[in-house]
C-alpha positions as CSV (number, residue, x, y, z in Angstrom):
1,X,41.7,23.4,-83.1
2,X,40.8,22.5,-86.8
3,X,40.1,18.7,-85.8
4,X,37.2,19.9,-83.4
5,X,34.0,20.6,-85.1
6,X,30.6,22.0,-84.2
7,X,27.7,19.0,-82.7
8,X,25.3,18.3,-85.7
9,X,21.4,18.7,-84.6
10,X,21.2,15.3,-84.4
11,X,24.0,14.9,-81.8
12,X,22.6,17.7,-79.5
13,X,19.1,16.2,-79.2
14,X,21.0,12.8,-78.9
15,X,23.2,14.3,-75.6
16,X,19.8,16.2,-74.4
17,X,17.5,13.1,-74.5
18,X,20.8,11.5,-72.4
19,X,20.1,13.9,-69.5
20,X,22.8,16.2,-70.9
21,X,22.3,20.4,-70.6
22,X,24.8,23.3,-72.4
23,X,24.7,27.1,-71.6
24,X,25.7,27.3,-75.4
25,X,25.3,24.1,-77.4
26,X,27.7,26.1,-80.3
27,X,30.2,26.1,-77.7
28,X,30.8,22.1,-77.7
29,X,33.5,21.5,-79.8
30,X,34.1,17.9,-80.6
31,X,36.2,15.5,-82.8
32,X,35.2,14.1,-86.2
33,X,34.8,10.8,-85.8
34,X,32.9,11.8,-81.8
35,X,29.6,9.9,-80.6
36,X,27.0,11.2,-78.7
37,X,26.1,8.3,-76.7
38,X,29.3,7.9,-74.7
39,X,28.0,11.2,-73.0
40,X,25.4,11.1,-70.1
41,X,24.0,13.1,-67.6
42,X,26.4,15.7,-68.1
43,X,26.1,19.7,-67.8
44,X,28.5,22.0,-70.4
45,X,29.0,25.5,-69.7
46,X,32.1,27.8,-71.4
47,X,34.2,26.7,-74.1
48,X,34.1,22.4,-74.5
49,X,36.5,20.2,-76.1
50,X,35.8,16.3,-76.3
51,X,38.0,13.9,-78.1
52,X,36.4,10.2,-79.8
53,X,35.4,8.1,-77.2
54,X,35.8,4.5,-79.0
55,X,38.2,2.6,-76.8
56,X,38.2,0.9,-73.1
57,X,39.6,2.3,-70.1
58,X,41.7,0.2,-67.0
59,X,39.8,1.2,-64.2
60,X,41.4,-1.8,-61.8
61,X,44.0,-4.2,-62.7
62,X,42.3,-6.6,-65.3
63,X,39.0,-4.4,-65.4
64,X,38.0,-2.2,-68.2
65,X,35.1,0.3,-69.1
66,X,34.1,1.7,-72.0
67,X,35.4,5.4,-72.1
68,X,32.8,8.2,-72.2
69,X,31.9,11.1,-69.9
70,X,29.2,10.7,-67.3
71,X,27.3,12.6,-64.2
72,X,29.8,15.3,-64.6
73,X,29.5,19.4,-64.8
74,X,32.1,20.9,-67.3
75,X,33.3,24.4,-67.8
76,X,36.1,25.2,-70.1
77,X,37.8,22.3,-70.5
78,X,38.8,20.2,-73.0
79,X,39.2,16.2,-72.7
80,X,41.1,13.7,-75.2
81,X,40.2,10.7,-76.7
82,X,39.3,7.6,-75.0
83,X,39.2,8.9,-71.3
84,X,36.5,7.8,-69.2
85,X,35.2,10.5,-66.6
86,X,32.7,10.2,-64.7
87,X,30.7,10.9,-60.7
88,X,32.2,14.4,-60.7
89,X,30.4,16.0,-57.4
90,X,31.3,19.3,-58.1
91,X,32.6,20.4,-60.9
92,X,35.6,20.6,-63.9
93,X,36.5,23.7,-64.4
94,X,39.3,25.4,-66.3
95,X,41.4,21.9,-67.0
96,X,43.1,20.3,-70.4
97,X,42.4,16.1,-69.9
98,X,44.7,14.0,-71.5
99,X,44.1,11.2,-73.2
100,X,43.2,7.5,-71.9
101,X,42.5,8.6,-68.8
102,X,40.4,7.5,-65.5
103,X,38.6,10.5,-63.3
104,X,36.2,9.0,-61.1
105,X,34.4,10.1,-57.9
106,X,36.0,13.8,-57.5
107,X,34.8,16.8,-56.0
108,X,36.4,19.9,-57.1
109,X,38.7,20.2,-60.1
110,X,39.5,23.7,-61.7
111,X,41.9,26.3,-61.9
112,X,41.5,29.9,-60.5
113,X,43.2,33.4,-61.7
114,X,47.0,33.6,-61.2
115,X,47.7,30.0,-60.2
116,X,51.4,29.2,-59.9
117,X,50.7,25.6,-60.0
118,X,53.6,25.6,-57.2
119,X,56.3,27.0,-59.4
120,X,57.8,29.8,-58.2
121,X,57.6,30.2,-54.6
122,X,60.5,30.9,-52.6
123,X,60.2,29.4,-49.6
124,X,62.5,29.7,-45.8
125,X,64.4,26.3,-45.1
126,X,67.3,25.9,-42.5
127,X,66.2,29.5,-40.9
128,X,62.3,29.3,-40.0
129,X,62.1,32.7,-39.9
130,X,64.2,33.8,-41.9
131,X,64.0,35.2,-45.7
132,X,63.5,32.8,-48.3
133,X,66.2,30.8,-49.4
134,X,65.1,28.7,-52.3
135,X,62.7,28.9,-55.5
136,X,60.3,26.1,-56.0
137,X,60.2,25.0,-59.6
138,X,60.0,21.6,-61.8
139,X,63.7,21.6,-62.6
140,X,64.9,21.8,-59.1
141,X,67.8,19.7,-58.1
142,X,69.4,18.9,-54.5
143,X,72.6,20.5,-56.0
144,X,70.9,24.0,-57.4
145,X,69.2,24.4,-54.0
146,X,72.5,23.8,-52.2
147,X,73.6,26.2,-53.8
148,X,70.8,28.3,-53.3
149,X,71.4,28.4,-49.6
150,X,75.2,28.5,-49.9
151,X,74.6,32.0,-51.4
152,X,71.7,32.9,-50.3
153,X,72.9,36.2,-48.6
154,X,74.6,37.3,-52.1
155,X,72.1,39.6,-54.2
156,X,73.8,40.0,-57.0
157,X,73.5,35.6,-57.2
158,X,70.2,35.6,-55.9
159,X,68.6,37.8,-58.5
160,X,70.4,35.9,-61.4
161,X,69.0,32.6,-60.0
162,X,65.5,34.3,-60.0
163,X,65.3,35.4,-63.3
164,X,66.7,31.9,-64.8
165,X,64.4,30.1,-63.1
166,X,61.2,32.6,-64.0
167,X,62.4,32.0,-67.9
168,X,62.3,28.0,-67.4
169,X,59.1,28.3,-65.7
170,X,57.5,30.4,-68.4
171,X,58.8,28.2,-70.9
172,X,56.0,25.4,-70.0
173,X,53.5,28.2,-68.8
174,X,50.3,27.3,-69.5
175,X,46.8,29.4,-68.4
176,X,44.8,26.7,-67.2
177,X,45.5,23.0,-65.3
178,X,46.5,20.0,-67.2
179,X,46.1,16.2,-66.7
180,X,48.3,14.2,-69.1
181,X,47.8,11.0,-70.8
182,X,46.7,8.2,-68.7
183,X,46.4,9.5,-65.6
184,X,43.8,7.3,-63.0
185,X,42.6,10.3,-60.6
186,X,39.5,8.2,-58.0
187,X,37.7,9.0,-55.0
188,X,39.5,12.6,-54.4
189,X,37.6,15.5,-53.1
190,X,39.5,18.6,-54.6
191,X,41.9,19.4,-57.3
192,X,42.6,22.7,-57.5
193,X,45.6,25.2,-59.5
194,X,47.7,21.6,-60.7
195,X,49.4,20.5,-63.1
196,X,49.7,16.1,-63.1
197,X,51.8,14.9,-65.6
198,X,51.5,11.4,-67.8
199,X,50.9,8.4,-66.1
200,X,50.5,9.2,-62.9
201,X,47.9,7.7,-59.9
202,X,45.6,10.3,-57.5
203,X,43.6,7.7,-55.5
204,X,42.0,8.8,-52.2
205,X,43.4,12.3,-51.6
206,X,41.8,14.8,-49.6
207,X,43.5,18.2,-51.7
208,X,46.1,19.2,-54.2
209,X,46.4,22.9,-54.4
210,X,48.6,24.8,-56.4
211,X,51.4,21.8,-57.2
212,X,53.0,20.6,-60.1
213,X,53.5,16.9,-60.2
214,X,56.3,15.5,-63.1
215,X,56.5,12.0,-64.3
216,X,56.5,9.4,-67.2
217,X,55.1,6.9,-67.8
218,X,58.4,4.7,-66.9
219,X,58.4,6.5,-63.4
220,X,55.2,7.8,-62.6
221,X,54.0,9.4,-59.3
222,X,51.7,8.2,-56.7
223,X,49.3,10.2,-54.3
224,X,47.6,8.1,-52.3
225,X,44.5,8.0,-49.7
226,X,44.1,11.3,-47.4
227,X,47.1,13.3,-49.1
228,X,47.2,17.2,-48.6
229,X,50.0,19.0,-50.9
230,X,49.5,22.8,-51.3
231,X,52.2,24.9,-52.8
232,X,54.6,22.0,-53.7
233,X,56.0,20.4,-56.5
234,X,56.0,16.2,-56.3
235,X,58.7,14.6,-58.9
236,X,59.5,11.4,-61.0
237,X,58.7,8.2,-58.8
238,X,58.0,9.7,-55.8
239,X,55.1,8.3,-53.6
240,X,53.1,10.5,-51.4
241,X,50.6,8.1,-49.1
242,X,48.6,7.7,-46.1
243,X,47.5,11.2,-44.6
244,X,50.9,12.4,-45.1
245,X,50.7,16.7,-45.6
246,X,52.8,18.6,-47.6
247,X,53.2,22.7,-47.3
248,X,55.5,24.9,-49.7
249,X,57.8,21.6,-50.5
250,X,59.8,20.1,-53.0
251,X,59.4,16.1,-53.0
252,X,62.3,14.5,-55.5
253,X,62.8,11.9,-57.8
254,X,62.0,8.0,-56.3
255,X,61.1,9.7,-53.0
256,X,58.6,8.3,-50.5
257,X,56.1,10.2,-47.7
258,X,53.8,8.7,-45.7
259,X,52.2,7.4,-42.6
260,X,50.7,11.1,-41.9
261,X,54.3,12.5,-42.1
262,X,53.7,16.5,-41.8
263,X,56.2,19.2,-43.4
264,X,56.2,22.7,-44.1
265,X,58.8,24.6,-45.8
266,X,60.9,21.7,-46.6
267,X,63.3,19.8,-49.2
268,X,63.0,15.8,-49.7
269,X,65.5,15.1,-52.6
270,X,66.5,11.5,-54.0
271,X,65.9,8.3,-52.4
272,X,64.4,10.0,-49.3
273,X,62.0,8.0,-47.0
274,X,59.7,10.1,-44.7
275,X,57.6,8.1,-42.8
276,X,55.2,9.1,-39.0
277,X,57.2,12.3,-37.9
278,X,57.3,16.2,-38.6
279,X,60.1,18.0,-40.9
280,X,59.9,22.1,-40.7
281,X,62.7,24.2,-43.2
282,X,64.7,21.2,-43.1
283,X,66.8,20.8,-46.4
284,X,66.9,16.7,-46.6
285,X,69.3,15.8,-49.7
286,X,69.5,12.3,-50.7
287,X,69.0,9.2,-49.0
288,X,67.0,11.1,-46.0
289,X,65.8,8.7,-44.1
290,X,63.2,9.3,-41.0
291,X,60.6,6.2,-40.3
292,X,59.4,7.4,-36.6
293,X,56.9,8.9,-35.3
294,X,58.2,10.9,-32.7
295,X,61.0,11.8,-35.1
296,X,61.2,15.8,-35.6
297,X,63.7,17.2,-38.5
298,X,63.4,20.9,-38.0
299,X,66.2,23.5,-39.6
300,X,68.9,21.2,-40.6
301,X,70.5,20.2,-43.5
302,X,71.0,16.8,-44.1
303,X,72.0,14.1,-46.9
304,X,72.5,10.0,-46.6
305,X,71.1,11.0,-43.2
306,X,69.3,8.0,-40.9
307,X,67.2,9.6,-37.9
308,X,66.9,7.3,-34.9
309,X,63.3,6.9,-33.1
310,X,62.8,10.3,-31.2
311,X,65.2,12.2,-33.0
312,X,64.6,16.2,-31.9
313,X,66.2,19.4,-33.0
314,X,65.8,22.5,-31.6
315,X,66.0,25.9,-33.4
316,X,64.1,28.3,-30.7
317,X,66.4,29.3,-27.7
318,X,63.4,31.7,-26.7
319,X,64.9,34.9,-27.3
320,X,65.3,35.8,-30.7
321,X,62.7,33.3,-32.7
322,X,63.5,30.0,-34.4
323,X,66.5,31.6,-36.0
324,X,69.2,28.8,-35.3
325,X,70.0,25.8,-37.6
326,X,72.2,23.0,-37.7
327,X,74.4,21.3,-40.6
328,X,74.6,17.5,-40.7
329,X,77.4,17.0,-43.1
330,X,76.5,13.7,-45.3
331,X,76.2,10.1,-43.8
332,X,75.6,11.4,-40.1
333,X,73.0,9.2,-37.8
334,X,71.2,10.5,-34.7
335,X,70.6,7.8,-32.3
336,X,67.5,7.0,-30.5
337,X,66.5,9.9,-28.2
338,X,68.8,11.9,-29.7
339,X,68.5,15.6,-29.3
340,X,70.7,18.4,-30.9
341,X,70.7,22.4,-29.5
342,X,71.1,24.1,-32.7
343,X,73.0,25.9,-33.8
344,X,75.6,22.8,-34.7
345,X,77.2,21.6,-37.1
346,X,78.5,17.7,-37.3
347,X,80.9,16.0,-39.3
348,X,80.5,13.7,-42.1
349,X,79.8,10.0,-41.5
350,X,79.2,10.9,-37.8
351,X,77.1,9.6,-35.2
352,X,75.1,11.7,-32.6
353,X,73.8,10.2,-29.5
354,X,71.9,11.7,-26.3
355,X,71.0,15.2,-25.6
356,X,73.3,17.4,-27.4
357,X,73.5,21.0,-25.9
358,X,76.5,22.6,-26.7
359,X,76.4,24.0,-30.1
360,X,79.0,21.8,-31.1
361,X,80.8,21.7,-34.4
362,X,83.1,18.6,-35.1
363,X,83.2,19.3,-39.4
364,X,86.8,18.7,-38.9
365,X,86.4,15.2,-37.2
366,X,84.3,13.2,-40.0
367,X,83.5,9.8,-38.9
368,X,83.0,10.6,-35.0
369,X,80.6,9.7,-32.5
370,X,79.2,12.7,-30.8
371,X,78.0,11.3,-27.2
372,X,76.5,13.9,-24.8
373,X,74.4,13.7,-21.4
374,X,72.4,17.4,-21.5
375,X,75.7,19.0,-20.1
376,X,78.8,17.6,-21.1
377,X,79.3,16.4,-25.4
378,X,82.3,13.8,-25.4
379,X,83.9,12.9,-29.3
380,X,85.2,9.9,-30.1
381,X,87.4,10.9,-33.4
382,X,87.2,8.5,-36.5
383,X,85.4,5.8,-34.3
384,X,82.4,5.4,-36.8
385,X,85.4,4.5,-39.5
386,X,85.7,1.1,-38.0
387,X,81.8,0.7,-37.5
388,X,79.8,-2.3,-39.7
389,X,77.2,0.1,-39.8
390,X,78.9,2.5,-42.0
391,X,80.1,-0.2,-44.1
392,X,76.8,-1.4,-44.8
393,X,75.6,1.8,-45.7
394,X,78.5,3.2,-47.5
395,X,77.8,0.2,-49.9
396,X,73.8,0.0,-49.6
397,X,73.4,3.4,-51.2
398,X,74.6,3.1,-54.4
399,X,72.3,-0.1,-54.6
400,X,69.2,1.4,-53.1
401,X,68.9,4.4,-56.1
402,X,66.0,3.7,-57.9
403,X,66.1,6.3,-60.1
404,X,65.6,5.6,-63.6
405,X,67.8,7.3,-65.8
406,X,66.3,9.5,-67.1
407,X,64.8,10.6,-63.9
408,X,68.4,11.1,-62.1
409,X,68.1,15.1,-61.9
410,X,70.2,15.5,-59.2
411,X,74.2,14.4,-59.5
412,X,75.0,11.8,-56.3
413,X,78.6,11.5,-55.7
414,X,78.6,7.8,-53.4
415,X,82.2,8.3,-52.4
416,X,82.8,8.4,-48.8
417,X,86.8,9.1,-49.0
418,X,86.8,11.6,-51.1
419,X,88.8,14.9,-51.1
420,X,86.2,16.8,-49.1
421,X,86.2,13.8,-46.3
422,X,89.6,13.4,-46.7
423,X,90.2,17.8,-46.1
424,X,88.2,16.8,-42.7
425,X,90.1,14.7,-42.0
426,X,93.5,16.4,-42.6
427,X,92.4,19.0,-40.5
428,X,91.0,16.7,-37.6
429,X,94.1,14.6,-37.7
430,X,96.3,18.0,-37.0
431,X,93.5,19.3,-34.3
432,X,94.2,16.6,-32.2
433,X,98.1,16.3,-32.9
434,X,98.0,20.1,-32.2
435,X,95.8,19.1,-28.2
436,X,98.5,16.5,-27.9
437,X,101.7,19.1,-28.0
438,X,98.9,21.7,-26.0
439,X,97.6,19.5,-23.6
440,X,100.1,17.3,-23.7
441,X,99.8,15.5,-20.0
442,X,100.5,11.8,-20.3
443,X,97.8,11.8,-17.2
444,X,95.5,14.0,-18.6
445,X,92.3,12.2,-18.9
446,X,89.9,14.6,-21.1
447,X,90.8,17.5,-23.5
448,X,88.9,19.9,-24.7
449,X,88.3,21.6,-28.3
450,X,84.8,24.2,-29.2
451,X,82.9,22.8,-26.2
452,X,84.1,18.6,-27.1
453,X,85.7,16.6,-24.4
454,X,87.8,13.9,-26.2
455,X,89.4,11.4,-23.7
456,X,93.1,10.8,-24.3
457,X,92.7,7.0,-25.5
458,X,90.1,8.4,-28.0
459,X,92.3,11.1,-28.7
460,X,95.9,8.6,-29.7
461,X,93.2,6.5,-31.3
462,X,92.0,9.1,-33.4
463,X,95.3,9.8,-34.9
464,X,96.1,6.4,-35.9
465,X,92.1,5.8,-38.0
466,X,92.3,9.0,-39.3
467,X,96.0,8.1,-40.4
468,X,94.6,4.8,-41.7
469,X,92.5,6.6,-43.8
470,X,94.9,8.8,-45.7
471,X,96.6,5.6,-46.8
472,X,94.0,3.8,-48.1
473,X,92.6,6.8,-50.1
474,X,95.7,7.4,-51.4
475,X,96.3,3.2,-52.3
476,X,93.1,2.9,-53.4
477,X,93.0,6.1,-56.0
478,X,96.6,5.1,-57.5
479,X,95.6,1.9,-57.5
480,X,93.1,2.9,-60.5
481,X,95.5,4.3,-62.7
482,X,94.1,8.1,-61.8
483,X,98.3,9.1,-61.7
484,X,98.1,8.6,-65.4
485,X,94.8,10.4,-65.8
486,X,94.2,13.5,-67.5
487,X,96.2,16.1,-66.5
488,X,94.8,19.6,-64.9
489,X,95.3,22.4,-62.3
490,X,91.6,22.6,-60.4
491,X,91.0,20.3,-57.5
492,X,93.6,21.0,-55.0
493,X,92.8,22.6,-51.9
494,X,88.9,22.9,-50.1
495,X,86.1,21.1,-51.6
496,X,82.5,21.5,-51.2
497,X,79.8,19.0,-50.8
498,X,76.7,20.3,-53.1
499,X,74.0,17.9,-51.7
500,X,75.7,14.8,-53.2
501,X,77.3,16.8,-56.0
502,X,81.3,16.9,-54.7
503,X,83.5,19.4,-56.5
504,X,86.4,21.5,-55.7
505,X,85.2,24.7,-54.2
506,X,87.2,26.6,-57.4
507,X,85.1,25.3,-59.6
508,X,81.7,26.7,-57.8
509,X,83.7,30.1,-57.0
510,X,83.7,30.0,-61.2
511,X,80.2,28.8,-61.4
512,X,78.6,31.8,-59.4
513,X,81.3,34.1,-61.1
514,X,79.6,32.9,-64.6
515,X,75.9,33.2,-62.9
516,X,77.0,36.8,-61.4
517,X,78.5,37.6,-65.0
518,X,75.9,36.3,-66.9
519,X,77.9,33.9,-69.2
520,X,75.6,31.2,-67.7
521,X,72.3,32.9,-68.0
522,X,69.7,29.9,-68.1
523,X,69.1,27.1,-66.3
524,X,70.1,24.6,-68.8
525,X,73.1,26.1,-69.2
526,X,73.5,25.9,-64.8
527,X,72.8,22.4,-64.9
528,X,75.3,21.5,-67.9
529,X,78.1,23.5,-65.8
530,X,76.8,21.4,-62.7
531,X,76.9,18.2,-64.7
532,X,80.4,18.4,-66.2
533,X,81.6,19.6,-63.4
534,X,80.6,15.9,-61.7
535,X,81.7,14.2,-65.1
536,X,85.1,15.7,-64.2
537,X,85.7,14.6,-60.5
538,X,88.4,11.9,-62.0
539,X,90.2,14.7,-63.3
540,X,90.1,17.3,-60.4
541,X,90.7,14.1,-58.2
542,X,93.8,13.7,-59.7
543,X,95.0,16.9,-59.0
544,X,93.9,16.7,-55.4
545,X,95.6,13.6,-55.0
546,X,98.8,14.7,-56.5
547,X,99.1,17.5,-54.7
548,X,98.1,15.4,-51.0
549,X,101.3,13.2,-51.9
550,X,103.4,16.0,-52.3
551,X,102.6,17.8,-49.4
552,X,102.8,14.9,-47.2
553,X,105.6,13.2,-48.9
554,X,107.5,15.6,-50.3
555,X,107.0,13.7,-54.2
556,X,106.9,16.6,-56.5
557,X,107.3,13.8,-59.1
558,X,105.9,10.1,-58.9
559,X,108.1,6.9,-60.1
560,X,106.8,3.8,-60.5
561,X,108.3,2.9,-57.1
562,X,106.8,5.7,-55.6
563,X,103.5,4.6,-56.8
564,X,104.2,1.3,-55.7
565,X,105.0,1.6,-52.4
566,X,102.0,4.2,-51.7
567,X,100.1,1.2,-53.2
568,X,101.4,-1.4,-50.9
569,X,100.7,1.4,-47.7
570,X,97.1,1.3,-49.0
571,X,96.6,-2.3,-49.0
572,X,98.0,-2.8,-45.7
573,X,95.7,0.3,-44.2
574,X,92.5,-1.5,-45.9
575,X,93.2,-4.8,-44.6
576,X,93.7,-3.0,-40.6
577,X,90.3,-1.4,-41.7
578,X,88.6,-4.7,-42.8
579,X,89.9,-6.5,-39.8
580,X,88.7,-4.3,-37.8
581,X,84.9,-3.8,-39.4
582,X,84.5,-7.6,-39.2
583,X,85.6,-7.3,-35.2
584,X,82.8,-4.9,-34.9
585,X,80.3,-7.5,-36.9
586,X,81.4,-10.1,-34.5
587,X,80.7,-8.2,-31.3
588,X,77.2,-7.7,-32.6
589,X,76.4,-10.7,-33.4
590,X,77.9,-11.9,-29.7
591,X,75.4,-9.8,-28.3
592,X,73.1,-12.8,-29.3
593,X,70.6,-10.6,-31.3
594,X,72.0,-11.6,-35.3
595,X,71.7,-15.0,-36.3
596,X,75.0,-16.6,-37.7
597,X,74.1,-17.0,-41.2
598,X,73.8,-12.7,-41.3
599,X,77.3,-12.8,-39.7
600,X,78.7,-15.2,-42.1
601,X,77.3,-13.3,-45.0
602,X,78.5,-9.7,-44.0
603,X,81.2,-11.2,-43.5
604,X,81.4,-12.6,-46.9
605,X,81.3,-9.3,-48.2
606,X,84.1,-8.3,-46.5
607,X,86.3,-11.0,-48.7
C-alpha cells in the first residue's frame, strides 16, 4: 500500500464541497499524483483505495469520458487508475476495481462472508438425484470432469481429486471480489460474491451470484442483457446473452448461451452452442450443439452432439426418482421429435430418430441410425458412415474451434476412426456375424440383439461398411508413415473417449493409479499427465494399429509389401466410401431443396 497516501485538508473540503461524505475521511487512501475533482457526489464508508484519475474511458465504440468516480456509495473497496464509475444505485461494497475500467448504472455490487465465488461446489450431473459428481473450479476441463464421473463411485479417487482441486483454488484465494483491468460492467442490477476477470463486458444483466468469470483480453467474456448465473464459473470466450439462466454450471472456453436457454446442474465445454431450450445434469463436452426451443437435454452425456427441434430425454420412470441417464457417445444426432427412455446408451457417430423406449444400447454399432416408433427401436448398422451429413461435420469441427490458444484447456481429439471407434466397430462387425451364424435364416426378415431389431439387408449391409472401415483406417494410418513411428507397448486393446481427449484405457488405469498413489498430487501435474498423454496418441496409435494387423492378418512382422498392399486395400475402401457420400449428396439435392452450386461444391470437396 505505500503508493496510497492520506487526502490533504485541502482535498477533503475539495471532495465535500463536490457533494462527497466519509464515515472516516483518514480512511481514504489515495494515490500521489490523485485529484479531487474527478470525484462527485460520492459517499465513503470503511477502508478506500482510489488510484489517479487522468485518462479517458471507452464508454461506446468511438466515445470517451473522462475517468472519475461519480453518484456512487463505496465501502471497502479499492479502485485503480483511470476507471470511470459512476450511477451506482446501491452500493460497492467489499470489491478490488481494476484499472481502466467502465461501471455504470449498477445496483448492487459487494461481497458477503464465505463467498466461493463459484469455486468449489460439487454439483450432480448425469444422475439428478444422485451424489455429486463433479467439482466446480476455474481450471476445469471437459477431460478432468470426464473423468470425474468415470470414477465417481471410487473414494479413494474422489477424495484425491478434492484436495487437488481445494489447493488450486486456494492458490488464487482472495477475501473479497475483484474486477480486472478494463472491464465495461452497464445497466446491471446486482453483482454479488464474483470474481470478473480482465477485459471482459457485463451489459444488461439481471444477477451474477457467487461465479467466477476467466478471460483475457485476447478472449474475453460476454454477459449480456437479462443474464442470471449463480454458482457457476463462465470461461475464456464464452458468451452468455439474452435471458439465458445459469444454476451450479460450468460454461467453457469459446462457448455460447442464449435465447433464455435455462440450466441447472450442467456442463457446457468447448465450442458448445445453447440456444431457446432447457439442459438439467447433462454433461455436454465439446461441440454441444442445441438451438430449439422445445429442445430438453436432461441427464446425458454428450460431445460433437447436434440436438434436433424437440429433442426430449427422460430420466423419471416414476418409481425410483430421476435416477436414470443416458450416454451419447461422440458425434451422435437426435432427429426432430426425437425422444430417448433413459437409461441408454448410443454409439458414436449415431443418429436417433422417433420415440426411443427401449433402453437401448448400440456402443458396439458406431455410425448407426437408431429408428423407433414408441414400441419397436430398429438399427441400421454403419448406415450414418455413408451419410454427407457426417462428412460435413467430421470436417466442420476442426474448422469451427475458435479457441485461441492459449484458451484451449480442454484436449479435442477430431478423429472419427480412431482406435476407440474402430474397437466399436470390431465388436459390432462380430455381433452381427455372430446373429448371422445364430439367426441364420436366409428368410428371416428381422433379428434381434438388447431390445434392436436389425433387418437382414441392414444386417449383410452392416458387415460390408463396417468392413470398409477397417481398411481405410488401416490404409490411411500406414499411409502416414506411423509403421516407422516410435516404437512402444501402450495402446493396444480398449480405449476410452475422455470428452474429446482419446487414450488407451491403460494409460488412465495409470493415471488414477498415480492420483490414488499420490505421485500426481496437484492439478498441474493432472493436466500435464492428461496432456502428454494426448501428445502421444501417434505413438499408442501405433501400437494399436500394429497389433489390429496382426490379429486380423496374422503379420507379426510388416514388409514393405505388406504395407503396400494394406495401402492399396485402403485406397480402394476410401474411394467405395467417397462414392458413396457423394450418392447420398446427390439424392439430397434431387429432392429439389439444395441448389446446384452447394452440390457442386460439396462435391468439390470430395476430390
Amino acid at each position: 500500500m505505500s503508493r496510497y497516501r492520506m487526502l490533504t485538508p485541502e482535498e477533503i473540503l475539495c471532495l465535500e464541497e463536490s457533494g462527497c461524505k466519509a464515515e472516516d475521511w483518514t480512511s481514504v487512501n489515495v494515490a500521489e499524483d490523485f485529484v479531487a475533482s474527478n470525484i462527485s457526489d460520492v459517499q465513503f464508508f470503511g477502508e478506500v483505495f482510489l488510484g489517479v484519475f487522468e485518462k479517458n474511458v471507452e464508454v461506446a465504440k468511438g466515445f470517451v469520458r473522462h475517468s472519475g468516480i461519480h453518484r456512487a456509495i463505496l465501502r471497502n473497496v479499492s479502485i485503480g487508475d483511470n476507471s470511470l464509475v459512476e450511477n451506482i444505485s446501491n452500493h460497492i461494497s467489499n470489491y478490488s476495481i481494476g484499472e481502466e475500467c467502465y461501471i455504470c448504472n449498477v445496483s448492487l455490487m459487494e461481497t458477503t462472508e464465505e463467498a466461493t465465488f463459484g469455486e468449489g461446489n460439487t454439483i450432480s450431473t448425469l444422475n439428478e438425484a444422485g451424489a455429486g459428481n463433479v467439482i466446480l473450479f476455474s481450471g476445469l476441463t471437459s477431460n478432468l470432469a470426464a473423468l470425474m464421473i468415470d470414477h465417481s463411485t471410487d473414494k479413494e479417487t474422489m477424495a484425491a481429486l478434492r484436495r487437488m482441486i481445494k489447493e488450486d483454488i486456494s492458490l488464487r484465494a482472495q477475501e473479497r471480489g475483484y474486477i480486472g483491468n478494463r472491464v465495461k460492467i452497464i445497466n446491471t442490477t446486482e453483482i454479488t460474491n464474483t470474481h470478473i476477470s480482465d477485459s471482459s463486458e457485463v451489459s444488461g444483466a439481471r444477477r451474477l451470484s457467487d461465479c467466477t468469470i476467466t478471460s483475457s483480453p485476447e478472449d474475453a467474456v460476454y454477459i449480456g442483457s437479462g443474464v442470471i448465473c449463480e454458482n457457476s464459473i463462465i470461461a475464456d470466450g464464452s458468451a452468455i446473452l439474452d435471458g439465458a439462466k445459469l444454476y451450479n454450471c460450468y460454461v467453457a472456453e469459446a462457448t455460447k448461451i442464449t435465447n433464455s436457454f435455462t440450466a441447472e446442474n450442467s456442463l457446457f465445454f468447448a465450442n458448445s452452442f445453447m440456444a431457446c431450450g432447457e439442459a438439467s445434469a447433462s454433461f455436454c463436452g465439446p461441440f454441444s450443439i442445441s438451438h430449439h426451443k422445445s429442445s430438453l437435454l436432461i441427464g446425458g452425456k454428450f460431445s460433437f452432439y447436434n440436438a434436433g427441434s424437440g429433442t426430449n430425454f427422460s430420466n423419471h420412470a416414476y418409481k425410483m426418482g430421476p435416477v436414470h441417464y443416458g450416454i451419447l457417445e461422440r458425434g451422435t444426432k437426435t432427429a426432430s421429435s426425437a425422444h430417448i427412455l433413459f437409461p441408454a446408451k448410443i454409439g458414436a457417430f449415431s443418429v436417433c430418430m422417433g420415440k426411443i423406449m427401449t433402453n437401448p444400447d448400440t456402443r458396439i454399432f458406431p455410425f448407426s441410425y437408431v429408428i423407433a416408433d414408441g414400441r419397436r427401436t430398429i438399427l441400421v448398422p454403419g448406415k450414418n458412415l455413408t451419410s454427407s451429413g457426417l462428412y460435413r461435420d467430421i470436417t466442420k469441427w476442426p474448422r469451427r474451434d475458435v479457441r485461441l490458444l492459449p484458451s484451449r484447456k480442454s484436449l479435442i481429439n477430431f478423429s472419427f476412426l480412431s482406435p476407440f471407434t474402430i474397437n466399436e466397430i470390431l465388436k459390432g462387425k462380430q455381433a452381427l456375424e455372430s446373429l448371422k451364424a445364430s439367426q441364420g435364416d436366409e428368410t428371416k426378415e428381422f433379428y434381434t440383439y438388447k431390445g434392436c431389431e436389425i433387418s437382414r439387408a441392414s444386417l449383410y449391409r452392416g458387415i460390408i461398411l463396417y468392413s470398409m472401415a477397417i481398411d481405410m483406417f488401416i490404409g490411411e494410418a500406414l499411409a502416414s508413415g506411423i509403421a516407422q513411428a516410435t516404437s512402444g507397448t501402450t495402446g493396444s486393446g480398449e480405449w476410452t473417449d475422455l470428452s474429446g481427449l482419446l487414450i488407451p484405457s491403460e494409460v488412465e488405469k495409470n493415471i488414477i493409479s498415480g492420483i490414488n498413489s499420490g505421485f500426481t498430487s496437484t492439478i498441474a501435474q493432472l493436466k500435464d499427465k492428461l496432456k502428454e498423454s494426448s501428445e502421444k496418441y501417434r505413438d499408442f496409435l501405433r501400437t494399436y494399429l500394429l497389433d489390429l494387423i496382426r490379429s486380423l492378418y496374422g503379420l507379426d512382422r510388416l514388409t514393405q509389401e505388406d504395407i503396400d498392399e494394406l495401402i492399396s486395400k485402403g485406397e480402394t475402401a476410401k474411394k467405395q466410401w467417397i462414392n458413396q457420400i457423394k450418392l447420398d449428396a446427390e439424392k439430397e439435392y434431387d429432392l429439389g431443396d439444395v441448389d446446384r452450386s452447394v452440390l457442386d461444391d460439396f462435391l468439390f470437396q470430395l476430390g
